[in-house]
MIZALUM-470914 format. One line per 5 residues: their letters; for each residue x, y, z of N, C-alpha, C. Coordinates in pm, whole numbers. Example, Ala and Ser with C-alpha at 12.3 -4.5 7.8 and 13.67 -1.06 7.14 Angstrom:
2
as = 1319/-569/780/1230/-450/780/1320/-330/780 ~ 1285/-225/708/1367/-106/714/1290/3/787 .
end
This chain:
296
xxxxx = 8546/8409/10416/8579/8539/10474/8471/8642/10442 ~ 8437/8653/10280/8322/8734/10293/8210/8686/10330 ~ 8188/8577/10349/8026/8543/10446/8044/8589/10602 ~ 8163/8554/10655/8184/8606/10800/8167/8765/10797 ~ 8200/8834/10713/8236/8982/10687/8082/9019/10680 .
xxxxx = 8013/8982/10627/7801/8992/10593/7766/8980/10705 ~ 7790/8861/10768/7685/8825/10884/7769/8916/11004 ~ 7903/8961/11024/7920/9055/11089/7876/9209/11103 ~ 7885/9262/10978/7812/9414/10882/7690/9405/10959 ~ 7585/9270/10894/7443/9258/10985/7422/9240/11090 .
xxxxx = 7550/9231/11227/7532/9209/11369/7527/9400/11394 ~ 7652/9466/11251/7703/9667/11313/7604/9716/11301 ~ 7467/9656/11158/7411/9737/11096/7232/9708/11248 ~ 7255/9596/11293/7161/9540/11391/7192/9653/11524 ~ 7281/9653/11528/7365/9717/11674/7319/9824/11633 .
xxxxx = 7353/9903/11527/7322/10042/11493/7204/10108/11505 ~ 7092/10008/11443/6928/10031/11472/6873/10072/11600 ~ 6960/9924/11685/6882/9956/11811/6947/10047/11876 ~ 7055/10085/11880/7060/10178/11953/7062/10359/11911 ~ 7002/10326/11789/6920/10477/11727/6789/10465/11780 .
xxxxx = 6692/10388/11774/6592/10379/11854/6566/10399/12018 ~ 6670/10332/12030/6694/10359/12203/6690/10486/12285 ~ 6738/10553/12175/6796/10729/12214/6725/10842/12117 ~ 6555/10745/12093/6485/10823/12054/6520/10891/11901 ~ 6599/10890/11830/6663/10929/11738/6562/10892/11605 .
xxxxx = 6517/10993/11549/6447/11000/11438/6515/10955/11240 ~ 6489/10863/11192/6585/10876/11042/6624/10956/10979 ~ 6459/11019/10942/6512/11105/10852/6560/11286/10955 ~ 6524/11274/11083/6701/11387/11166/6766/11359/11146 ~ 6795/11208/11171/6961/11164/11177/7024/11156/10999 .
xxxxx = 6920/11188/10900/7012/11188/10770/6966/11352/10749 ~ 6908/11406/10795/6938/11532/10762/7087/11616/10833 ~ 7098/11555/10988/7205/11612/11049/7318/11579/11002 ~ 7349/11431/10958/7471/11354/10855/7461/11419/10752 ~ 7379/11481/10675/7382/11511/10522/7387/11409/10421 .
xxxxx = 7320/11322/10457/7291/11212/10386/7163/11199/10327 ~ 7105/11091/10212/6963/11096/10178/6899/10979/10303 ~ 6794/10959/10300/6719/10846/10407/6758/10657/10334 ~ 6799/10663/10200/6805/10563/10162/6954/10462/10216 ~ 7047/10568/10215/7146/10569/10306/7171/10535/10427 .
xxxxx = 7018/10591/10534/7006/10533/10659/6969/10413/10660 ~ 6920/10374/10547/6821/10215/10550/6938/10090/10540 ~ 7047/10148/10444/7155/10060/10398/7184/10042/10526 ~ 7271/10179/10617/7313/10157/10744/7259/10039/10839 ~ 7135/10006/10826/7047/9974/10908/7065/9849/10938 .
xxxxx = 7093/9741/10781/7121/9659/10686/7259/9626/10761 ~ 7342/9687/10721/7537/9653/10675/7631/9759/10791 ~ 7536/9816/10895/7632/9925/10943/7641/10028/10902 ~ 7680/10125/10975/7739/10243/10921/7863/10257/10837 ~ 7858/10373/10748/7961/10398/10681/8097/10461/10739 .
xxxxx = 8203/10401/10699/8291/10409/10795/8365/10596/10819 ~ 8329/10661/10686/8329/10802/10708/8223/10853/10776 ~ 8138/10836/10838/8046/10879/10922/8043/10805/11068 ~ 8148/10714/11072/8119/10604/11204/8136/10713/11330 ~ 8274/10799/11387/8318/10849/11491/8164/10964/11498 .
xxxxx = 8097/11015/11397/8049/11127/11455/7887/11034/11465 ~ 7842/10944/11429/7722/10828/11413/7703/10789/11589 ~ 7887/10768/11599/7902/10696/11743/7913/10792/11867 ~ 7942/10909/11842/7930/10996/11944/7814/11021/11948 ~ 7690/11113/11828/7532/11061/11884/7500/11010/11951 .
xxxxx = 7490/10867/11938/7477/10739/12031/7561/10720/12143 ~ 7636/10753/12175/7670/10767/12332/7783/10541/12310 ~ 7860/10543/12145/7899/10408/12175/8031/10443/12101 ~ 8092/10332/12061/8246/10298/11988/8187/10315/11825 ~ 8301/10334/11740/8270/10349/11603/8236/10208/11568 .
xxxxx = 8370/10091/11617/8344/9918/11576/8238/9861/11619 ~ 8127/9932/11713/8039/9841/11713/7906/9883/11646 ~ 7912/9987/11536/7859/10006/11445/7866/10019/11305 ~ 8045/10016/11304/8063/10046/11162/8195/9898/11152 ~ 8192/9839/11002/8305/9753/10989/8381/9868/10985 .
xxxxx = 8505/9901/11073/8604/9989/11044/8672/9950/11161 ~ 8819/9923/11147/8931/9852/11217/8944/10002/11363 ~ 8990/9972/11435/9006/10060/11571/9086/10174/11520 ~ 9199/10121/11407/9304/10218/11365/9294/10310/11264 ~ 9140/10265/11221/9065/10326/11139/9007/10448/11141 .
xxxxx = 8973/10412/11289/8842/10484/11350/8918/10596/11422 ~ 9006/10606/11452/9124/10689/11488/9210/10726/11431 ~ 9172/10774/11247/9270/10840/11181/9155/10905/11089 ~ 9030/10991/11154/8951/11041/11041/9036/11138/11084 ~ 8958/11257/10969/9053/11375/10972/9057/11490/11031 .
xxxxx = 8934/11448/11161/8941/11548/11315/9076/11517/11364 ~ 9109/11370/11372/9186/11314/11484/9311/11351/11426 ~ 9302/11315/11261/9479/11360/11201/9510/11482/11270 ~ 9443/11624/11202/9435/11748/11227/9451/11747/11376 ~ 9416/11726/11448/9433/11733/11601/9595/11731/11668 .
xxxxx = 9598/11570/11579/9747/11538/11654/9856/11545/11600 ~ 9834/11574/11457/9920/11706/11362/9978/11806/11447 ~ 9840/11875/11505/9888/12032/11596/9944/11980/11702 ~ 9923/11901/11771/9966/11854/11935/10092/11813/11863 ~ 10129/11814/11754/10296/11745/11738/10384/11871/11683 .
xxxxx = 10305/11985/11635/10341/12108/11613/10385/12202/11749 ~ 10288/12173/11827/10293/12212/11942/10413/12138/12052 ~ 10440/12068/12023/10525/11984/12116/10630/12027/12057 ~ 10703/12037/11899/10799/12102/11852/10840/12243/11897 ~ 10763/12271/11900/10786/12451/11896/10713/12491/12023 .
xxxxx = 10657/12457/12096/10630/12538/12201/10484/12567/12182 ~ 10379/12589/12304/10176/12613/12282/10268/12773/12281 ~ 10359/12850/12343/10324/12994/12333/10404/13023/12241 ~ 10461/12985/12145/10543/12999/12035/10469/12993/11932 ~ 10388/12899/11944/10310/12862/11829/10207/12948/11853 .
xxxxx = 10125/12947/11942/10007/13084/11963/10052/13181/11893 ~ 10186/13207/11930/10218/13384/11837/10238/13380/11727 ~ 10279/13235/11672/10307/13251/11531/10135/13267/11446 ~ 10072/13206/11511/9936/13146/11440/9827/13318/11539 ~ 9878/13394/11577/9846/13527/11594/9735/13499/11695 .
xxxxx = 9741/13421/11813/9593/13406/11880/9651/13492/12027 ~ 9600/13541/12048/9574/13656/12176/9614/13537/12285 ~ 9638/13464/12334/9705/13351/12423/9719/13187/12390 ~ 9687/13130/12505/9708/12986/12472/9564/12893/12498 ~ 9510/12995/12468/9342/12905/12591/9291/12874/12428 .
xxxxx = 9269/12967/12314/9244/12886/12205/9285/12769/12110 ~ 9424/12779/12141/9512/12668/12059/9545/12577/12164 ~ 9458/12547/12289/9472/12477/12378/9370/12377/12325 ~ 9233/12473/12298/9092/12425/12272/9085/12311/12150 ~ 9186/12393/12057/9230/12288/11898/9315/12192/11994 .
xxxxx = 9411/12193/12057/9466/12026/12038/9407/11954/12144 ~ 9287/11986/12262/9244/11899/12295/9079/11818/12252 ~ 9062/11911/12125/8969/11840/12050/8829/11931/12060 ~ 8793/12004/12203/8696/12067/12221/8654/12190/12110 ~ 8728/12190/12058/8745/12297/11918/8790/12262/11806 .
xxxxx = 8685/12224/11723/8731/12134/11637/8828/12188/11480 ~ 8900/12105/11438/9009/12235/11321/8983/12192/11176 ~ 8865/12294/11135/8814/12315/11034/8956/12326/10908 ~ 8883/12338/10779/9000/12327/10675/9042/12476/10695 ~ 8995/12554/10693/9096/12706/10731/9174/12735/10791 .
xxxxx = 9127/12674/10969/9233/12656/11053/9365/12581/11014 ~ 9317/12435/10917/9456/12362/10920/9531/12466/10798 ~ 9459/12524/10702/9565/12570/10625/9613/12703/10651 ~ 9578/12784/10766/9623/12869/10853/9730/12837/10894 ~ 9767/12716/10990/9823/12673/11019/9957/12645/10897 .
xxxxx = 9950/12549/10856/10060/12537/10712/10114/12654/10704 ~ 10022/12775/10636/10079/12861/10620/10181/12919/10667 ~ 10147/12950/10802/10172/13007/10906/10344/12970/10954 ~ 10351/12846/10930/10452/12739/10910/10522/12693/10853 ~ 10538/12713/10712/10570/12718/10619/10537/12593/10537 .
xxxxx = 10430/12552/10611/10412/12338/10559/10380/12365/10462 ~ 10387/12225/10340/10291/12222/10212/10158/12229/10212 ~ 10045/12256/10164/9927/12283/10206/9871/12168/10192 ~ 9792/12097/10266/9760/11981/10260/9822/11880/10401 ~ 9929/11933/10408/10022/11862/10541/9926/11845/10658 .
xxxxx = 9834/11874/10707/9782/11863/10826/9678/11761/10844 ~ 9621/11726/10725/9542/11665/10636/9610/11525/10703 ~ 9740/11494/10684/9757/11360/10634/9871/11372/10802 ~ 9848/11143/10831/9950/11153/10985/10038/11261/10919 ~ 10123/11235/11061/10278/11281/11037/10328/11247/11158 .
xxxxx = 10417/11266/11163/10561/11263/11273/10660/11323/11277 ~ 10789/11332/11349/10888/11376/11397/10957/11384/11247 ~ 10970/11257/11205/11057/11232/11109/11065/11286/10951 ~ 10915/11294/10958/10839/11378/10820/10951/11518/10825 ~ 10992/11553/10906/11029/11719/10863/11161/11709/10830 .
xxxxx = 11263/11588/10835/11378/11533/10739/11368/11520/10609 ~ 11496/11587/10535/11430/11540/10390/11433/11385/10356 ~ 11374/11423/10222/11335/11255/10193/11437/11195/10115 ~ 11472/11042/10123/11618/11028/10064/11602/11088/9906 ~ 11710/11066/9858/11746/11129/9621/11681/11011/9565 .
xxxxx = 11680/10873/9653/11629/10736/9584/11524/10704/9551 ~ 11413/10864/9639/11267/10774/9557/11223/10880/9488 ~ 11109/10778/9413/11066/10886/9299/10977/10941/9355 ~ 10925/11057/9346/10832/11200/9400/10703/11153/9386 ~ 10599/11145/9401/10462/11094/9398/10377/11252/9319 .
xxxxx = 10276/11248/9323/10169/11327/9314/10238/11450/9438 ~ 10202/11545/9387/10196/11672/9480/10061/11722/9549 ~ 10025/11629/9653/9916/11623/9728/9858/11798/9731 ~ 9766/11834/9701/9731/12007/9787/9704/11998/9889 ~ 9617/11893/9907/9542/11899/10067/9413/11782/10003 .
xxxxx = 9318/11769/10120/9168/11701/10074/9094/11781/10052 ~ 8961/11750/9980/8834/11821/10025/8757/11709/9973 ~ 8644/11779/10022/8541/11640/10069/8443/11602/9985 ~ 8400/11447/9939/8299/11435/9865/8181/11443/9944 ~ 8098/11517/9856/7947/11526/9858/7857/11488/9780 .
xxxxx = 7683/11493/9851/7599/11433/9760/7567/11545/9673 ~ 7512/11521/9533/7433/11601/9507/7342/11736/9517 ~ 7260/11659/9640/7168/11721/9708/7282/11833/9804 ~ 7349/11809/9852/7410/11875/9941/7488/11980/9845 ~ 7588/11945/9730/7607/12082/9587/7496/12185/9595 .
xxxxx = 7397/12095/9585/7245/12208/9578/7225/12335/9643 ~ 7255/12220/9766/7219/12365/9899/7350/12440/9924 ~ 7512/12393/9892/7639/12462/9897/7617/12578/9824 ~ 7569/12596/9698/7517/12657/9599/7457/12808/9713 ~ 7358/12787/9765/7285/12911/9817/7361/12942/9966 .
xxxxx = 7474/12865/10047/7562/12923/10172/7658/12866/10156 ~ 7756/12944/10063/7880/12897/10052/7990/12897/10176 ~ 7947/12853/10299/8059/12803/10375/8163/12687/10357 ~ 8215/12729/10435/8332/12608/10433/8265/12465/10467 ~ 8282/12357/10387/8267/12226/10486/8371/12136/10615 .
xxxxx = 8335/12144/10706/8344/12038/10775/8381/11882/10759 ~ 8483/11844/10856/8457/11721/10796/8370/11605/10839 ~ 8299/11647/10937/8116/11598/10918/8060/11583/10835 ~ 8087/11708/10748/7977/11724/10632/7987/11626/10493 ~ 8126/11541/10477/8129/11456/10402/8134/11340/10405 .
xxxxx = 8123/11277/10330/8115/11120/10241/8251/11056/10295 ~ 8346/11130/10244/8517/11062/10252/8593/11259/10214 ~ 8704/11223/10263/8775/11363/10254/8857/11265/10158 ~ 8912/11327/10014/8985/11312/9903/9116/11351/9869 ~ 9216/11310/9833/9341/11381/9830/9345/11458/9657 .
xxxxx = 9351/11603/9690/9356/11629/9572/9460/11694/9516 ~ 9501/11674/9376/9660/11722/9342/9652/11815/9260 ~ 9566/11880/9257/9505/12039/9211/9521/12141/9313 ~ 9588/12280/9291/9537/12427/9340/9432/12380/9353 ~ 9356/12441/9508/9207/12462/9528/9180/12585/9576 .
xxxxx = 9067/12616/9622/9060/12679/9742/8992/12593/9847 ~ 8969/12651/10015/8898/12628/10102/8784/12582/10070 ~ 8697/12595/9955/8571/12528/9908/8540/12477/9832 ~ 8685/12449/9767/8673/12343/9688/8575/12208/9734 ~ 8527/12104/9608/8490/12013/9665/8450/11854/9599 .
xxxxx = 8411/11767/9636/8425/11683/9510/8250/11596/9523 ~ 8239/11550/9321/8115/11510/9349/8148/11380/9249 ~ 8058/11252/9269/8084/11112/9218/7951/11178/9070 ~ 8012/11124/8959/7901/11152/8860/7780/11060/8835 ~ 7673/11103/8825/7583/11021/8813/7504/11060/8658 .
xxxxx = 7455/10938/8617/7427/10944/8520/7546/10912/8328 ~ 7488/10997/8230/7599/10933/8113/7593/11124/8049 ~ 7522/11212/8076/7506/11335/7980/7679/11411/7963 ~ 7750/11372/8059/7880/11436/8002/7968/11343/7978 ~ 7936/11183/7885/8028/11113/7921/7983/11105/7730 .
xxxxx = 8107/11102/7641/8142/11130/7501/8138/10949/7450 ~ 8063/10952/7361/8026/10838/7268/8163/10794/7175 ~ 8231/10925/7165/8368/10916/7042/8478/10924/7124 ~ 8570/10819/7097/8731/10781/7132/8784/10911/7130 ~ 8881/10984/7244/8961/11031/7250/8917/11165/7297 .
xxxxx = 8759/11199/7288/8723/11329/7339/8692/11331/7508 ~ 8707/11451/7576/8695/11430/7702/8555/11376/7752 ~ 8553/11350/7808/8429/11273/7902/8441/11190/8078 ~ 8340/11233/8094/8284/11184/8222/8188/11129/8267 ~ 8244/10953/8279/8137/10872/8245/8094/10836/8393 .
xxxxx = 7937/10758/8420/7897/10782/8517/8021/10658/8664 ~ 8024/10730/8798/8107/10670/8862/8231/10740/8861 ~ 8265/10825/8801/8387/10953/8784/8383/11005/8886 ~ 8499/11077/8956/8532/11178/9091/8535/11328/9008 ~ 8452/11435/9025/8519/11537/8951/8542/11610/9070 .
xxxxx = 8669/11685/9096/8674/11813/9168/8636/11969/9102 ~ 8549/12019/9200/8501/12133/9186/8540/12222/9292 ~ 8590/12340/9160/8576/12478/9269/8525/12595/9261 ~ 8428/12651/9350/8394/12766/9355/8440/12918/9337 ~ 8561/12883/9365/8630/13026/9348/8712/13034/9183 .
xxxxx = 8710/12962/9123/8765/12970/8973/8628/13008/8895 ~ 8667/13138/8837/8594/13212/8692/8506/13096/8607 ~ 8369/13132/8590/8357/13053/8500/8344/13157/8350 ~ 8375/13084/8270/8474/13098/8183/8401/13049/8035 ~ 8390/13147/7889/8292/12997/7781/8427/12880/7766 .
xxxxx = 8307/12747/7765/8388/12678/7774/8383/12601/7916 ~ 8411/12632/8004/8406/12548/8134/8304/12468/8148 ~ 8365/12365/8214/8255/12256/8263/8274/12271/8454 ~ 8119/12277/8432/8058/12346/8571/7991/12296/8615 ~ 7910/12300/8743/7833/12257/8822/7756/12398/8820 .
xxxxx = 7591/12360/8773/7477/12488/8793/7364/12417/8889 ~ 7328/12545/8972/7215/12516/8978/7093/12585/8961 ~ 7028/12459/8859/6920/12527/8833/6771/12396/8817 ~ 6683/12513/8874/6511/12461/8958/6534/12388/9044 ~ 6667/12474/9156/6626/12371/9267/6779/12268/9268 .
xxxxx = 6817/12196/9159/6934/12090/9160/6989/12151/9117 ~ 7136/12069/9129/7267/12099/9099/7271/12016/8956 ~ 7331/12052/8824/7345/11968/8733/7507/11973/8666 ~ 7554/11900/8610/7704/11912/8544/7679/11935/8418 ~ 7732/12031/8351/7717/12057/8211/7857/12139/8161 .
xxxxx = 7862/12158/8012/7939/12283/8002/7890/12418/7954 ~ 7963/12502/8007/7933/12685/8020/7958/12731/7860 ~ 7846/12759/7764/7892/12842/7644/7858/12957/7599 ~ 7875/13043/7584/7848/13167/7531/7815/13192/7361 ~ 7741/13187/7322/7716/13209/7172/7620/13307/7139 .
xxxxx = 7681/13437/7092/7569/13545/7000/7479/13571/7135 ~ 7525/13637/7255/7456/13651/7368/7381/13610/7393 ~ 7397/13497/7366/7264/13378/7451/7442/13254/7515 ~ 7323/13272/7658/7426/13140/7729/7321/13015/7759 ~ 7461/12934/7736/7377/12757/7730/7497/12658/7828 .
xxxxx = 7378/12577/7849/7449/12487/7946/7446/12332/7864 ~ 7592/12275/7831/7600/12198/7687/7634/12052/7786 ~ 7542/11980/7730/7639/11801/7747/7748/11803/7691 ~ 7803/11643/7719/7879/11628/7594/7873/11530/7548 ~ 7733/11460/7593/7670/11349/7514/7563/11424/7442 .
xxxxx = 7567/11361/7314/7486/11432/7218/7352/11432/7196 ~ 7358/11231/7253/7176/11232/7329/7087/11297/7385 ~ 7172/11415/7460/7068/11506/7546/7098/11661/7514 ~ 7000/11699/7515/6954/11849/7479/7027/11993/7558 ~ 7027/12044/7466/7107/12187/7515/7035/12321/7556 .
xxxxx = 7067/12338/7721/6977/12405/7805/7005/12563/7770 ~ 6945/12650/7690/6943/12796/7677/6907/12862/7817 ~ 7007/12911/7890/6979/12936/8038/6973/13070/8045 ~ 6977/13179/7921/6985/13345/7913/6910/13415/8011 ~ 6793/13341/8014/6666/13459/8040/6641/13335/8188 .
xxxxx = 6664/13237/8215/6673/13172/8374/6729/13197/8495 ~ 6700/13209/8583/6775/13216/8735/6831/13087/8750 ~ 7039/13095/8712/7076/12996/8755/7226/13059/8812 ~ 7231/12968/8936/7361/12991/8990/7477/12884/8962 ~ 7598/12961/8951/7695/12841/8902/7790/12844/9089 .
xxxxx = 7776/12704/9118/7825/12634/9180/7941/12595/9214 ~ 7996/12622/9091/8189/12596/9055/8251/12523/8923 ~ 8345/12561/8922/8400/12512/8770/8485/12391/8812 ~ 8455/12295/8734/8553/12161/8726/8724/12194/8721 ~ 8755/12119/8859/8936/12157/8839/9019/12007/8821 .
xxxxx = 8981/11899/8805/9006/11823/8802/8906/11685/8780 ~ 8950/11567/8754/8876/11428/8817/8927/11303/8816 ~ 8910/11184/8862/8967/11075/8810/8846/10969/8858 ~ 8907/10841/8831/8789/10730/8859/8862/10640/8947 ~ 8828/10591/9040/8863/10531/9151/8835/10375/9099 .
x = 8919/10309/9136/8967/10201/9141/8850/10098/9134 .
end
């Protein structure tokens, strides 16, 4: 099964080449417009596209997501344009396009026409506009749903995680540049959209750790060893004490925020590496750690 699964990857990742070439399509455009690095495009090249990038890879190219990315049809039709989409078209079918226009305050029906037929695409503000607006849990738009979702749920099961909503992993490089135009992301703009069970805000966001400088040598102290999910957010205080995302000369780095005898430092929490006196530097902080876990 996994040899069939390889030599298939190398028919998506074959398919994929040629028809980036075909349509004139440059690498390193096509990983600057993805927000990806070029090493990324090479894998693609190799194994296919990645299946969080397949629908918007395949609209470029003028083809289907499956014949570039291993990703099942049912796959490829539940990123989180399409959830968000048919979320609203099921909001809308409940309650009415001019019911819902007034609740969600839009001057008629030609804009919230534009969201559920896709030509307008529904950024994370819009969906949690929406919620709001509605009284949904925040996060609800995020994930399917149906008719039946708005019944309560039987006394017999046990409660899960209290989803907030997603936000999206990013590279590095891309923290960097979030750092100097803090807009909202898109969900173009990421890797995989994440379910997170933290308060966020709208810009919140999440980054995979690389490297060992915040990951603790001694049992029982916190750490974050490399391959960790941390969520970050921009709009929480940083604080002495916080562990943050800075950037400084250019990159984004993870450290923690300390204040001592008016000098500020940016601390590991591996002891191996050195402690950055950042007083008298131009550095911007990026966001404070609200969470993390390690994926499976």
């Amino acid at each position: 099964m996994e040899k069939k699964r390889s030599e298939e990857s190398k028919v998506k990742g074959a398919k994929f080449e040629e028809l980036a070439r075909n349509a004139g399509i440059k690498w390193a455009d096509l990983a600057r417009q993805l927000g990806v690095n070029p090493q990324t495009i090479t894998h693609w090249r190799k194994r296919g596209v990645a299946a969080a990038h397949s629908v918007r890879v395949a609209q470029m190219l003028d083809c289907k997501p499956t014949d570039i990315s291993w990703i099942a049809e049912s796959i490829a039709d539940s990123t989180i344009e399409v959830i968000r989409r048919n979320n609203l078209n099921l909001l809308a079918e409940k309650h009415g396009r001019a019911t819902l226009s007034q609740t969600l305050e839009y001057p008629d029906n030609n804009y919230l026409n534009q969201l559920c037929t896709g030509h307008t695409n529904i950024g994370s503000r819009t969906a949690r506009k929406v919620e709001g607006a509605l009284g949904l849990k925040s996060g609800w738009m995020d994930y399917p749903q149906s008719l039946e979702r708005y019944a309560p749920e039987p006394k017999n099961f046990t409660q899960g995680p209290d989803i907030k909503g997603r936000i999206p992993l990013i590279s590095w490089v891309q923290a960097g540049k979030f750092c100097e135009a803090m807009d909202l992301l898109e969900p173009c703009d990421a890797e995989e959209w994440l379910p997170c069970p933290t308060a966020h805000s709208d810009r919140a966001y999440a980054l995979r750790i690389k490297g060992d400088s915040m990951a603790s040598p001694y049992p029982g102290q916190r750490s974050y060893p490399e391959g960790i999910i941390i969520f970050v957010d921009p709009e929480k205080p940083v604080t002495n004490g916080s562990r943050v995302i800075a950037r400084l000369n250019g990159e984004a780095t993870f450290k923690t925020f300390a204040e001592d005898m008016g000098r500020l430092f940016l601390r590991p929490i591996n002891p191996s590496y050195p402690t950055m006196d950042i007083t008298d530097l131009d550095v911007t902080f990026c966001g404070v750690i609200i969470g993390s876990y390690y994926p499976e």
